[in-house]
C-alpha angles and dihedrals in degrees: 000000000000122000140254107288111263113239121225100232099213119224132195101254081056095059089051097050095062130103110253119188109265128208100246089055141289089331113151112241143166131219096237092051087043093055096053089049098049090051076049103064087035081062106051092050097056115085114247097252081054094050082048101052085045089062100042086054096050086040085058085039094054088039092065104049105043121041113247133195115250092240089057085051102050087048092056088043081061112035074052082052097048093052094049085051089050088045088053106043093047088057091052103049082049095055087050097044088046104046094041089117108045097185092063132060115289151215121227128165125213121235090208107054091010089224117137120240133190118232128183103229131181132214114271100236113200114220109254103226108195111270100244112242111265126218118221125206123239131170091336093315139107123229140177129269114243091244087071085080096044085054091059119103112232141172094306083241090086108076134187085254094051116126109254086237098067102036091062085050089051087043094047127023102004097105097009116124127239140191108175116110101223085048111053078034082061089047095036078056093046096041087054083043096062081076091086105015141028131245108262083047087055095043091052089048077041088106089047091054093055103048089045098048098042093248091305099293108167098205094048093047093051084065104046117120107255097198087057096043079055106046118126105264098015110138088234080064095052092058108047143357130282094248091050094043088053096048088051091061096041076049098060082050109054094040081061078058099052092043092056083047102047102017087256138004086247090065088047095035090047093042099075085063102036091248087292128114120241103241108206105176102209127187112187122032087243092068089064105105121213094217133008138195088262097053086046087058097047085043098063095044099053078046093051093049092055095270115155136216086018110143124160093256091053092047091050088048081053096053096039088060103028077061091234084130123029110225102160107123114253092248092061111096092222084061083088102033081052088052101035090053086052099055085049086058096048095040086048094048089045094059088039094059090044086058094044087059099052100048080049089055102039089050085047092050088046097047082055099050089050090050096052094039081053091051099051087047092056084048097055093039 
């Protein structure tokens, strides 16, 4: 007869042992193995500065209920020290990893939650304050940095990105007025010539022009040799066309017409604005006009004479160099040089032609006198 069955008293360490149902399936599992996990995860969740807060707090914890050496204290109060240091210095590194391009969206970590958020920056641009003109010394002197030309206002039409070129010819004949004949012959020539180019191009051929056309000597180039100026491959062919080369030539000849008329092309020229220039003030560049009434006039009448290539437009670029009229606006610094040089010129013809009147007067005076002494002498003979 069997006995009575035998009953399996159950202990604690056995409950533990036994497989329990775990979350991710039929996975066997103990308690003891469940409980680590789940701190685990727990762990894992929580940001670094917080892991550490919790152990300093168990280590105080600890601390207070057993007993512990100095020593053992001082060690946890540095290993505490040297997480904090690693804590720090990874935030850091991140921060500078992550804002390395300011112009882009950027990374940055918080010391105080340790998350990471994502901020829209934009790059930090430093005002730009004007680099003050430097002198540089030079036997002894003291002379002016090249920047000193670049901080002066002129017409609007100079830019920054204007060729050098023009811009000395804008700073330095462009409005002046002249009054010698080769000269305004040589502008008459440049401003045709804007028909096809423009004016940096024919300053830079400006060398080309000179040596061709015999330093625009009237006289000279009224007997060039068209068929030679003309010729394919010439250097006078490579600058303008066969029509504007042909009306330079018939040009020359018809100012050595005018200069044995009026005396110089610079007396008829000058008369149709009573050897004063025309002073137009203006404030803004589309106020500059590209002909005017007055050109019109000159214009007919060089037409009229047998001139050639002589628009309206091309005879108010002339005056507008040639500083017969003084187009510069008012806010350029060269409006009152032009207008200063051209007081001195009047103020300098005016007492020319003063002088030419009195030595008029006194030769006609002299020429008097030796008339009267011939004919008492004649008297008395």
């Amino acid at each position: 007869m069997s006995g009575a069955p035998r009953v399996r008293s159950m202990n604690v360490a056995d409950s533990e042992s036994r497989a329990v149902l775990g979350p991710a399936g039929n996975k066997a599992g103990t308690w003891s193995s469940r409980k680590p996990t789940s701190k685990i995860l727990r762990k894992i969740e929580k940001s670094p500065l917080e892991v550490s807060l919790a152990e300093e707090k168990k280590t105080d914890q600890q601390s207070k209920d057993s007993p512990t050496s100095p020593q053992l204290q001082s060690a946890r109060v540095a290993s505490v020290l040297r997480r904090h240091e690693q804590l720090l210095h990874s935030n850091l590194s991140l921060n500078a990893s992550c804002s390395s391009d300011a112009s882009t969206d950027s990374f940055h970590s918080r010391a105080s939650t340790g998350r990471l958020t994502r901020s829209y920056s934009v790059g930090s641009r430093r005002k730009q304050y004007p680099s003050k003109p430097r002198s540089v010394a030079s036997d002894g002197g003291l002379e002016s940095s090249p920047d000193d030309s670049q901080q002066k206002k002129r017409c609007s039409w100079v830019t920054p990105n204007t060729e050098p070129l023009y811009v000395a010819f804008h700073d330095e004949e462009w409005g002046v007025p002249v009054h010698d004949d080769k000269k305004l012959f040589e502008l008459l020539v440049l401003s045709g010539a804007l028909s096809e180019l423009a004016w940096p191009a024919i300053l830079s051929k400006r060398h080309i022009f000179r040596e061709v056309f015999a330093d625009f000597d009237p006289v000279a180039v009224s007997k060039l040799n068209e068929k030679k100026i003309m010729a394919p491959g010439s250097m006078a062919s490579s600058l303008l066309s066969e029509l504007k080369l042909r009306a330079i030539i018939e040009n020359a000849r018809q100012i050595s017409k005018v200069i044995d008329e009026f005396g110089s092309f610079d007396k008829y020229i000058w008369s149709f604005v009573n050897n004063k220039p025309i002073v137009s003030k203006f404030r803004y560049p589309r106020q500059v006009p590209v002909k005017t009434p007055k050109a019109d006039v000159i214009s007919k009448d060089l037409v009229r004479r047998g001139f050639r290539s002589v628009g309206q437009t091309v005879v108010y670029s002339f005056m507008q160099v040639a500083g017969i009229t003084n187009d510069h606006l008012i806010s350029c610094f060269r409006f009152q040089e032009c207008q200063n040089e051209a007081e001195g010129k009047e103020e300098n013809g005016t007492k020319n032609e003063e002088a030419e009147g009195k030595n008029k007067t006194e030769n006609g005076a002299e020429s008097g006198l030796s008339i009267a002494m011939d004919e008492l002498s004649f008297c008395s003979e």
